[in-house]
DSSP file (Angstrom, degrees, kcal/mol; ACC not computed):
  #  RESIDUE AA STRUCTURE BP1 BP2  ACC     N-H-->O    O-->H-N    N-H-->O    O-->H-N    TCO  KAPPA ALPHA  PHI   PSI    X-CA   Y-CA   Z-CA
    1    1 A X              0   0    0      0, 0.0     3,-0.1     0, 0.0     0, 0.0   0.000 360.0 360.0 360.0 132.1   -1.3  -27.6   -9.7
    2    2 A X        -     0   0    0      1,-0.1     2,-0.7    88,-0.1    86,-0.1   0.081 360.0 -84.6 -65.8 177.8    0.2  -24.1  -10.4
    3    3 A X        -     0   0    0     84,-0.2     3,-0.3    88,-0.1    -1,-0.1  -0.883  41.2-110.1 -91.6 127.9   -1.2  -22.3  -13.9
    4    4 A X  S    S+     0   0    0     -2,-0.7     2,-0.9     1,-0.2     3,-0.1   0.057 103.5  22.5 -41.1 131.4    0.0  -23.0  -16.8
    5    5 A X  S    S+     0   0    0      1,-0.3    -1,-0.2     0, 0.0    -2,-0.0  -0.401 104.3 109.2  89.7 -64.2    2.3  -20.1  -18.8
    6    6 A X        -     0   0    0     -2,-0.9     2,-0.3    -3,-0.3    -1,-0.3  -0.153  46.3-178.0 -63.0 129.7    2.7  -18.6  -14.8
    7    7 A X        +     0   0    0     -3,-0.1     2,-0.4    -5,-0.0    -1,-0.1  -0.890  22.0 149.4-122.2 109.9    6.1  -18.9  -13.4
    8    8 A X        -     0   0    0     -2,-0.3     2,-1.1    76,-0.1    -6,-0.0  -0.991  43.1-134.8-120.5 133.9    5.8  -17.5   -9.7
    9    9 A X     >  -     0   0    0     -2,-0.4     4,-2.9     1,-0.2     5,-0.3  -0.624   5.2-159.4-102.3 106.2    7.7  -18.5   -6.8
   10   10 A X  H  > S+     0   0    0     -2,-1.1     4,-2.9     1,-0.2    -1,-0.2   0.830  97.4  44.7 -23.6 -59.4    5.3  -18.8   -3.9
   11   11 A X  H  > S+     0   0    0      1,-0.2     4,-1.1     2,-0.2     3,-0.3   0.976 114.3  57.8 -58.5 -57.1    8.7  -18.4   -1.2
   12   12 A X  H >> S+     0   0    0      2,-0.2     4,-2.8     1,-0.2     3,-1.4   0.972 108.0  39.0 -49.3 -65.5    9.7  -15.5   -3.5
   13   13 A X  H 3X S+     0   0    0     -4,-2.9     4,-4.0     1,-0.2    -1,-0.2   0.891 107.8  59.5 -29.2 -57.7    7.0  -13.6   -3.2
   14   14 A X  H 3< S+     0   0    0     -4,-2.9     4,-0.4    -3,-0.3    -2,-0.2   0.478 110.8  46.9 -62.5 -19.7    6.4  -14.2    0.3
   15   15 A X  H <X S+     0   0    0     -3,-1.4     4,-2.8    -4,-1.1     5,-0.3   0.782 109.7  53.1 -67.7 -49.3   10.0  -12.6    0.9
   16   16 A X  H  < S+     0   0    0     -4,-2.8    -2,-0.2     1,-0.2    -3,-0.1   0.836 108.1  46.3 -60.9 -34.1    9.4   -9.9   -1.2
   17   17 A X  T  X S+     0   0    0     -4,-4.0     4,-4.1    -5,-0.4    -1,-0.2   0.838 110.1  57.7 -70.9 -23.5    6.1   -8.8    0.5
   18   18 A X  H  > S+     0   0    0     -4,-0.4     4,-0.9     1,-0.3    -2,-0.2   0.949 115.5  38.5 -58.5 -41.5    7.8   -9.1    4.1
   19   19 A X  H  < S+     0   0    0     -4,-2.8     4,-0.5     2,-0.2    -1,-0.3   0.579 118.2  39.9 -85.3   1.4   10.2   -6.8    2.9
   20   20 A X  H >> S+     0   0    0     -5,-0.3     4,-4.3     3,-0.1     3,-1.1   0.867 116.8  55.6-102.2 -43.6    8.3   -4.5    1.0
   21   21 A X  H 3< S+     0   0    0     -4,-4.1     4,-0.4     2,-0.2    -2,-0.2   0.726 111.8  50.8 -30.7 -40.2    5.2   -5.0    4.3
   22   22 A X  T 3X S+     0   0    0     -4,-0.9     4,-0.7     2,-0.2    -1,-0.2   0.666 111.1  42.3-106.0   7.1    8.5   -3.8    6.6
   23   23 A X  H <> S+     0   0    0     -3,-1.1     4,-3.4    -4,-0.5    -2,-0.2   0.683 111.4  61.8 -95.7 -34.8    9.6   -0.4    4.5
   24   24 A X  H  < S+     0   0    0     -4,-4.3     4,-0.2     2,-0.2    -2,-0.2   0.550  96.9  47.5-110.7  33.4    6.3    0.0    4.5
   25   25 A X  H  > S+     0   0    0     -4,-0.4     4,-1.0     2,-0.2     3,-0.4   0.790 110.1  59.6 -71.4 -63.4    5.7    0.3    8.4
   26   26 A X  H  X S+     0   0    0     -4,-0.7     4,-3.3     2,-0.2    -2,-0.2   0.896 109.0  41.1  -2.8 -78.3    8.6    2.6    8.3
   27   27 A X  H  X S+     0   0    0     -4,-3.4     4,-5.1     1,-0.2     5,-0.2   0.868 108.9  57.6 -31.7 -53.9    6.7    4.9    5.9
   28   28 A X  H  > S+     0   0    0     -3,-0.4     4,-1.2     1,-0.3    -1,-0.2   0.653 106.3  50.2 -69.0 -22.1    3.8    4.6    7.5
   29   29 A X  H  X S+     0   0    0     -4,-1.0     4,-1.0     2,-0.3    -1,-0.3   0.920 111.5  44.0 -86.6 -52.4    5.4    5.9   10.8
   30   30 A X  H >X S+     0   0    0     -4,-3.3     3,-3.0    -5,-0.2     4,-0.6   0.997 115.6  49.7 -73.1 -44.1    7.0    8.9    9.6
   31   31 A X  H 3< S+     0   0    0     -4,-5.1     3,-0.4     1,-0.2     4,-0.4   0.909 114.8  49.6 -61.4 -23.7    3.4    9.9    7.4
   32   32 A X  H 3< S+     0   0    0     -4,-1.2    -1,-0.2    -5,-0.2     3,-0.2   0.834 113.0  41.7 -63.5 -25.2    1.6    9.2   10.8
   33   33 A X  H XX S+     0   0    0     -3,-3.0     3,-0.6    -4,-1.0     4,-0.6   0.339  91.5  92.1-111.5  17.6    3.9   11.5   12.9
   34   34 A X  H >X S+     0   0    0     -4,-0.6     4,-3.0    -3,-0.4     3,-1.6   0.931  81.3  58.1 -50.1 -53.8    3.8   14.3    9.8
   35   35 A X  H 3> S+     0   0    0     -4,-0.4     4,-0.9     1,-0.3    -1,-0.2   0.690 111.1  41.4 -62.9  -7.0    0.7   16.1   11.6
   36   36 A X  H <4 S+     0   0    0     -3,-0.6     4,-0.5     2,-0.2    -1,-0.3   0.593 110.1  55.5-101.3 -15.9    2.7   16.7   14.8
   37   37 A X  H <X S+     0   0    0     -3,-1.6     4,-2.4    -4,-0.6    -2,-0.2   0.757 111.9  48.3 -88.8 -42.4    5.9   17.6   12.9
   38   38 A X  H  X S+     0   0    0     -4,-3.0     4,-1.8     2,-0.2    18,-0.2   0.713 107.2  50.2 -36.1 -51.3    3.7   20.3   11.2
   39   39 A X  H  X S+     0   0    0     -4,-0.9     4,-1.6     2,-0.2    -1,-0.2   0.749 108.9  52.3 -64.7 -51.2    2.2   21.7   14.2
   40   40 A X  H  > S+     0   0    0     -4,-0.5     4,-3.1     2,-0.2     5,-0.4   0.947 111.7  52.8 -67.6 -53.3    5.9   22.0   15.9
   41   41 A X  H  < S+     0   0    0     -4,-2.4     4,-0.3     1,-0.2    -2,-0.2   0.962 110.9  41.7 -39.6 -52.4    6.9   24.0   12.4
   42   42 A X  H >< S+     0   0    0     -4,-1.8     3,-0.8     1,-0.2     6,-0.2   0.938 112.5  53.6 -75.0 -36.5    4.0   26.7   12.5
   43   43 A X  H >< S+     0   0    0     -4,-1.6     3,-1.2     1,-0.2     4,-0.3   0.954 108.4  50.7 -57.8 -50.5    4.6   27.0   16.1
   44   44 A X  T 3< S+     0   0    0     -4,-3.1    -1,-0.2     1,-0.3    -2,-0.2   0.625  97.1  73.2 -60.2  -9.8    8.9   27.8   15.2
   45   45 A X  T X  S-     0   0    0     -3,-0.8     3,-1.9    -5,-0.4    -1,-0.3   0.493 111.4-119.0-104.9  47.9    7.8   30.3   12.9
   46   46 A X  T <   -     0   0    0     -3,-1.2    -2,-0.1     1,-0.3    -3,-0.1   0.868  69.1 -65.4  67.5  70.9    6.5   33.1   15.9
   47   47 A X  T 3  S+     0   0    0     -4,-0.3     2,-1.0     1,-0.2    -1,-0.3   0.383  86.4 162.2  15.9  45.3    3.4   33.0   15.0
   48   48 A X    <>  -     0   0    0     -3,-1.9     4,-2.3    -6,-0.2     5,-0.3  -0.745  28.4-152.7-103.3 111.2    3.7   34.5   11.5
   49   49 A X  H  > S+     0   0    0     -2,-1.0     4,-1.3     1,-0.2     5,-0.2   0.660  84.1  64.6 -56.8 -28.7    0.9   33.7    9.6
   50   50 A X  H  > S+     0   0    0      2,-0.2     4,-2.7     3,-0.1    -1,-0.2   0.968 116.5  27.6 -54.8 -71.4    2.4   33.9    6.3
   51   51 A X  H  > S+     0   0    0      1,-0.2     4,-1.6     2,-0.2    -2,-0.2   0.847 110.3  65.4 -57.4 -40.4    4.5   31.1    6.9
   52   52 A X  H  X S+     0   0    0     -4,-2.3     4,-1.7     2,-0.2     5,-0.3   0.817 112.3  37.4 -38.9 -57.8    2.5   29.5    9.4
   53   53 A X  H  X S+     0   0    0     -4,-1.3     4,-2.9    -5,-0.3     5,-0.4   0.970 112.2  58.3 -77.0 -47.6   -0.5   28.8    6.1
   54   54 A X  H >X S+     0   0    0     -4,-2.7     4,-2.1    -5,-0.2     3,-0.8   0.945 113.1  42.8 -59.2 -58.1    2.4   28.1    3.2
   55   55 A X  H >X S+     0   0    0     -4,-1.6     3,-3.6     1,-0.3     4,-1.9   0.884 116.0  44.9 -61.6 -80.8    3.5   25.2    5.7
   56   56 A X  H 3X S+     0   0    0     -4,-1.7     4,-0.9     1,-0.3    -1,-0.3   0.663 114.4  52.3 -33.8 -31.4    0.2   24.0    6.4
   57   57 A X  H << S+     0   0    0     -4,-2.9     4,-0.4    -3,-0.8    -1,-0.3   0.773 101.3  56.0 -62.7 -35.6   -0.5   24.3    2.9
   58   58 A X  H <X S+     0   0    0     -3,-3.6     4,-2.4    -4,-2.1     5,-0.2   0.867 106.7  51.0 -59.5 -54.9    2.0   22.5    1.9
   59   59 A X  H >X S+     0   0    0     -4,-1.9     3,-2.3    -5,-0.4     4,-1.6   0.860 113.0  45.7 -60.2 -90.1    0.9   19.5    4.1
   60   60 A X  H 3< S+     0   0    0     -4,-0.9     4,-0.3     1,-0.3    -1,-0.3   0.580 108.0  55.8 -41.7 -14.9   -2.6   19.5    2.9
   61   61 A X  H 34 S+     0   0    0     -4,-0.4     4,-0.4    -5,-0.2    -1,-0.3   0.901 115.5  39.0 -76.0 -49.4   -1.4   19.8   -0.9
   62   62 A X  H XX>S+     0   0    0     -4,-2.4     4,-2.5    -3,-2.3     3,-1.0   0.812 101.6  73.4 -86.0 -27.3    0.9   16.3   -0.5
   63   63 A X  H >X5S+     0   0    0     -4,-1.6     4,-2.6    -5,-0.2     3,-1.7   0.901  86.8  54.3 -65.9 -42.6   -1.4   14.3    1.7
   64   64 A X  H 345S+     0   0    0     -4,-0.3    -1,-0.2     1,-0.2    -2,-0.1   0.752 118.0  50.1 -30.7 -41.8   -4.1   13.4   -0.9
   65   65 A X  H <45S+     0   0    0     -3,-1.0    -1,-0.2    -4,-0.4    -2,-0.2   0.736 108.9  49.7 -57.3 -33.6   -0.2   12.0   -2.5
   66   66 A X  H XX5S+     0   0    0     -4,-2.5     4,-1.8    -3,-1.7     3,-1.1   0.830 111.4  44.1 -71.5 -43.2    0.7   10.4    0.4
   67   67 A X  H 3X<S+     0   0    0     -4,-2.6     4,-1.3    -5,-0.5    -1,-0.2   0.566 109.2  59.1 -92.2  -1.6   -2.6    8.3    0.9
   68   68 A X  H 34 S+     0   0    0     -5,-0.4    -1,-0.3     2,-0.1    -2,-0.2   0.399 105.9  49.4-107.1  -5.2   -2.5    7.6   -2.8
   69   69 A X  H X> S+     0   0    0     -3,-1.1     4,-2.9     3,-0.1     3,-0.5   0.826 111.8  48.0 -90.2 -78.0    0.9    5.9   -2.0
   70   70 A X  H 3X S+     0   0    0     -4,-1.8     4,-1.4     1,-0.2    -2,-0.1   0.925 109.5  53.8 -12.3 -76.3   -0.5    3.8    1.0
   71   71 A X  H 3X S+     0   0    0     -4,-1.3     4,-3.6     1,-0.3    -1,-0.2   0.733 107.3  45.3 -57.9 -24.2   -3.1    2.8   -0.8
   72   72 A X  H <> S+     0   0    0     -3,-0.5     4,-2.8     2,-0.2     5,-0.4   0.884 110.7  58.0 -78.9 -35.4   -1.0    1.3   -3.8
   73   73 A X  H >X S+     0   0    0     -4,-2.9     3,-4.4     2,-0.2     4,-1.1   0.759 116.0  36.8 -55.8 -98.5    1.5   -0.4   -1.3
   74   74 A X  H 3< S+     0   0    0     -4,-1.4     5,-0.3     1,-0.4    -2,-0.2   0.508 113.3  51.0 -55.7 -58.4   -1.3   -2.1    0.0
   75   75 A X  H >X S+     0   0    0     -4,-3.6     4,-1.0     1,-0.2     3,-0.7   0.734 116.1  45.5 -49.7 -28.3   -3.4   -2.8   -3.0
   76   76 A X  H <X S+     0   0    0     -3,-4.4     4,-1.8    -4,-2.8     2,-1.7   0.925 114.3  46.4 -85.3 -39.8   -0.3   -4.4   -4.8
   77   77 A X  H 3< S+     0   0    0     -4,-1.1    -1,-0.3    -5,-0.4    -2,-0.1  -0.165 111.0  47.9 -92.3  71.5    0.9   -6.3   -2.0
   78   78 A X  H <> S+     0   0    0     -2,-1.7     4,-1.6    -3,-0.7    -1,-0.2   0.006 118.2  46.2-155.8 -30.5   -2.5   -7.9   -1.0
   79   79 A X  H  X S+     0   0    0     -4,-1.0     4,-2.6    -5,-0.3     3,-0.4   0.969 109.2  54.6 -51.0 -57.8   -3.1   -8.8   -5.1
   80   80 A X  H  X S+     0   0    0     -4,-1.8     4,-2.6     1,-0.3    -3,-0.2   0.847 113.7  43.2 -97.3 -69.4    0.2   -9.9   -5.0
   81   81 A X  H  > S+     0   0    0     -5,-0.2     4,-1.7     1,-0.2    -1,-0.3   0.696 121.1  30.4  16.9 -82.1   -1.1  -12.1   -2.2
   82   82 A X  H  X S+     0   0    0     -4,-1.6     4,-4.4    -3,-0.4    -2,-0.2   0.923 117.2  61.2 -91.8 -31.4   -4.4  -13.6   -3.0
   83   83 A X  H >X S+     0   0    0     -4,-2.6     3,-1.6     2,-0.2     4,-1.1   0.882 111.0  44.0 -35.5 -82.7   -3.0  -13.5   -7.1
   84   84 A X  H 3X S+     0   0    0     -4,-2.6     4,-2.9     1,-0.3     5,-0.3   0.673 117.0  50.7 -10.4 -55.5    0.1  -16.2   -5.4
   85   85 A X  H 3X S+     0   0    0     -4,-1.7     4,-0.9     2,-0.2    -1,-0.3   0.953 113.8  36.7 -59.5 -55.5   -2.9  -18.0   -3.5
   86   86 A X  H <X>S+     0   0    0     -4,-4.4     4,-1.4    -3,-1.6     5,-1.1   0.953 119.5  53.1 -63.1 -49.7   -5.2  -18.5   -6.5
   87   87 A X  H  <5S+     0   0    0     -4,-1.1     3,-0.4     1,-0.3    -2,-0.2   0.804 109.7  49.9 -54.1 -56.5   -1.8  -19.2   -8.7
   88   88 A X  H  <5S+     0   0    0     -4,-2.9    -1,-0.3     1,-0.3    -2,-0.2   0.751 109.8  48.8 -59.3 -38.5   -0.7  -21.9   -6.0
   89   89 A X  H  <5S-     0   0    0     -4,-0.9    -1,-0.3    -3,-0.3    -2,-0.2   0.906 117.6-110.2 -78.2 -34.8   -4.4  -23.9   -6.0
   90   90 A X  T  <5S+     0   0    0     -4,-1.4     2,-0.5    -3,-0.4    -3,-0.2   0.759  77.7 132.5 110.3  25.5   -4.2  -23.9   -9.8
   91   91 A X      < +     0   0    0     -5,-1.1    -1,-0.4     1,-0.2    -2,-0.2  -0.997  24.0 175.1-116.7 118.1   -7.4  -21.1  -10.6
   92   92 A X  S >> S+     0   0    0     -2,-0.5     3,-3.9     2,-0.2     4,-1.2   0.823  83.9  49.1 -88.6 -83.1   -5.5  -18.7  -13.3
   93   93 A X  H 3> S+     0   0    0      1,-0.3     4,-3.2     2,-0.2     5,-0.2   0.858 109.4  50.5 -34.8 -64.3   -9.0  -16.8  -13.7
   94   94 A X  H 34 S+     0   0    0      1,-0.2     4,-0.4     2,-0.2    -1,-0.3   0.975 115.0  47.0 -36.8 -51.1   -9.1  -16.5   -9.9
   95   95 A X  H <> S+     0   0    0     -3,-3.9     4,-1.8     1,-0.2     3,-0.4   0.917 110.4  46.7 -73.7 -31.1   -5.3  -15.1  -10.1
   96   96 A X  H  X S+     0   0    0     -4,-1.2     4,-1.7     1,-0.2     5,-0.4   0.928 105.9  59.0 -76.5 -27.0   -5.6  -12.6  -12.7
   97   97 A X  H  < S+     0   0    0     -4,-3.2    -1,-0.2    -5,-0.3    -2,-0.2   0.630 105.4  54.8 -79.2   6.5   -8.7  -11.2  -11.1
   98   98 A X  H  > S+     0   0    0     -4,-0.4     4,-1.7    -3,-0.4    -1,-0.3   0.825 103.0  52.3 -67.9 -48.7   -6.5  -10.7   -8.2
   99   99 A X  H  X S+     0   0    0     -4,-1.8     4,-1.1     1,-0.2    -2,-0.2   0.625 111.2  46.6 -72.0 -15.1   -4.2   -8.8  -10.2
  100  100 A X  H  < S+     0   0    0     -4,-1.7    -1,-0.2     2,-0.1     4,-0.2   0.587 108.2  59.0 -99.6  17.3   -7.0   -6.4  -11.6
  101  101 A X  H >4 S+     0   0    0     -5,-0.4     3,-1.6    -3,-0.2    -2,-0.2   0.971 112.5  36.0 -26.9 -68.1   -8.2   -6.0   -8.3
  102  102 A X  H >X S+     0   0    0     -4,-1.7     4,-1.0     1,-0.3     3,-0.8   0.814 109.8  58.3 -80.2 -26.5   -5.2   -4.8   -7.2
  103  103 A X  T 3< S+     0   0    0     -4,-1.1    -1,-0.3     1,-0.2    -2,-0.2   0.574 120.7  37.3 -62.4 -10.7   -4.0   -2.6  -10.4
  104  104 A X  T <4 S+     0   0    0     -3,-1.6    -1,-0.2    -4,-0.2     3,-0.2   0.261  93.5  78.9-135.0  25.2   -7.4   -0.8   -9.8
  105  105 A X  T X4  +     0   0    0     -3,-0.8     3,-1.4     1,-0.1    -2,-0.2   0.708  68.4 110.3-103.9 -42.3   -7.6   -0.7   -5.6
  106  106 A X  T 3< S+     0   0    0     -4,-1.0   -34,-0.2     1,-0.3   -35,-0.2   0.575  72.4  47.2 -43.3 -31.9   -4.9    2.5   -6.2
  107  107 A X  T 3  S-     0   0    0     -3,-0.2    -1,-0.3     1,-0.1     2,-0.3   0.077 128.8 -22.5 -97.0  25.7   -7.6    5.3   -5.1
  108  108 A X  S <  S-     0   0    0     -3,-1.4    -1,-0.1   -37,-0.1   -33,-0.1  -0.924  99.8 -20.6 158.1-168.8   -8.7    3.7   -2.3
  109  109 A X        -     0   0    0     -2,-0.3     2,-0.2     1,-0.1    -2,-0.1  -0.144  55.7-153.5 -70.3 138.6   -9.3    0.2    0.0
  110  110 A X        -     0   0    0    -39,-0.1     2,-0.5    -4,-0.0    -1,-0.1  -0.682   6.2-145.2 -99.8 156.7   -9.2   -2.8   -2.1
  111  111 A X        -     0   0    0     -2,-0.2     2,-0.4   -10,-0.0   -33,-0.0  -0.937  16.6-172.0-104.9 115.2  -11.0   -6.4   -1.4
  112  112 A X        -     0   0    0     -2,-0.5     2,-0.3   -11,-0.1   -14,-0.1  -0.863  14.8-135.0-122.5 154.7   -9.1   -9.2   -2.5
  113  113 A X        -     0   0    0     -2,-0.4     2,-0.3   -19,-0.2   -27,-0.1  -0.719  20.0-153.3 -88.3 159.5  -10.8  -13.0   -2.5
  114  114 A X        -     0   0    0     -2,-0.3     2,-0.2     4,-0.1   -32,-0.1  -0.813  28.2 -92.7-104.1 174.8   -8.8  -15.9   -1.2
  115  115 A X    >   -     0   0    0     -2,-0.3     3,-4.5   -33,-0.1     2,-0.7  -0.529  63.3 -84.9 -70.7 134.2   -8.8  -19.6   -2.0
  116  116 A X  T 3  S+     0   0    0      1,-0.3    -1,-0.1    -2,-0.2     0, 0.0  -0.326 121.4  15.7 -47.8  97.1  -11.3  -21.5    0.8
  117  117 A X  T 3  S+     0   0    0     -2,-0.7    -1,-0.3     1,-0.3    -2,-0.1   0.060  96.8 141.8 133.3   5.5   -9.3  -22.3    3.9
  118  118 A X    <   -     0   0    0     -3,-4.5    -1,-0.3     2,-0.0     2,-0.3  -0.246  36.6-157.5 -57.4 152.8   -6.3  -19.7    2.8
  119  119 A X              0   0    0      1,-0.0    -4,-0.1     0, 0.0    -1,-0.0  -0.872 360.0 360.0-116.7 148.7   -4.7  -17.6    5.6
  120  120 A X              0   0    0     -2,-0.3   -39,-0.0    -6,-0.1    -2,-0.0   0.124 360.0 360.0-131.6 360.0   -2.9  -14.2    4.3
């Protein structure tokens, strides 16, 4: 039995994370091939060292942003997840503590619980 006061639709969700799960393989592919796109830059600039450190600098200023990005894709859609799961069995306490899981997973890997015999 769902929780009461929660209207979520289990199929909705589960479309909305596929798609948000396949933009963010996409992402994940261009921030994976960034250090090798970097490396080709400082090499184009003729070894001028000036330029060479502002690019590299550049990288190393945004990733900390970039991984802080990851981590919130993941952490919302794996709350989103186990939230849906709890919501579906009928444990509201179980669902919200999915959802602060995941509202507070943003700096780094989050653990989310599932319901006994769930698959994610």
């Amino acid at each position: 039995m769902p929780v009461q006061g929660w209207k979520i639709s289990p199929d909705g969700v589960q479309t909305v994370l596929t798609n948000v799960g396949t933009v963010a393989a996409t992402l994940s592919g261009a921030v994976d091939g960034l250090p090798a796109k970097v490396e080709t830059a400082v090499t184009a600039t003729a070894g001028s060292p000036v330029i060479g450190d502002a690019i590299v600098g550049l990288f190393e200023h945004h990733t900390p942003t970039l991984e802080a990005i990851g981590n919130r894709i993941s952490a919302a859609t794996g709350g989103a997840a186990a939230a849906t799961m709890w919501y579906v069995t009928g444990d509201g306490e179980m669902a919200t503590q999915q959802q602060q899981a995941a509202a507070t997973a943003a700096d780094g890997a989050a653990t989310f619980t599932l319901p006994p015999g769930a698959q994610q």
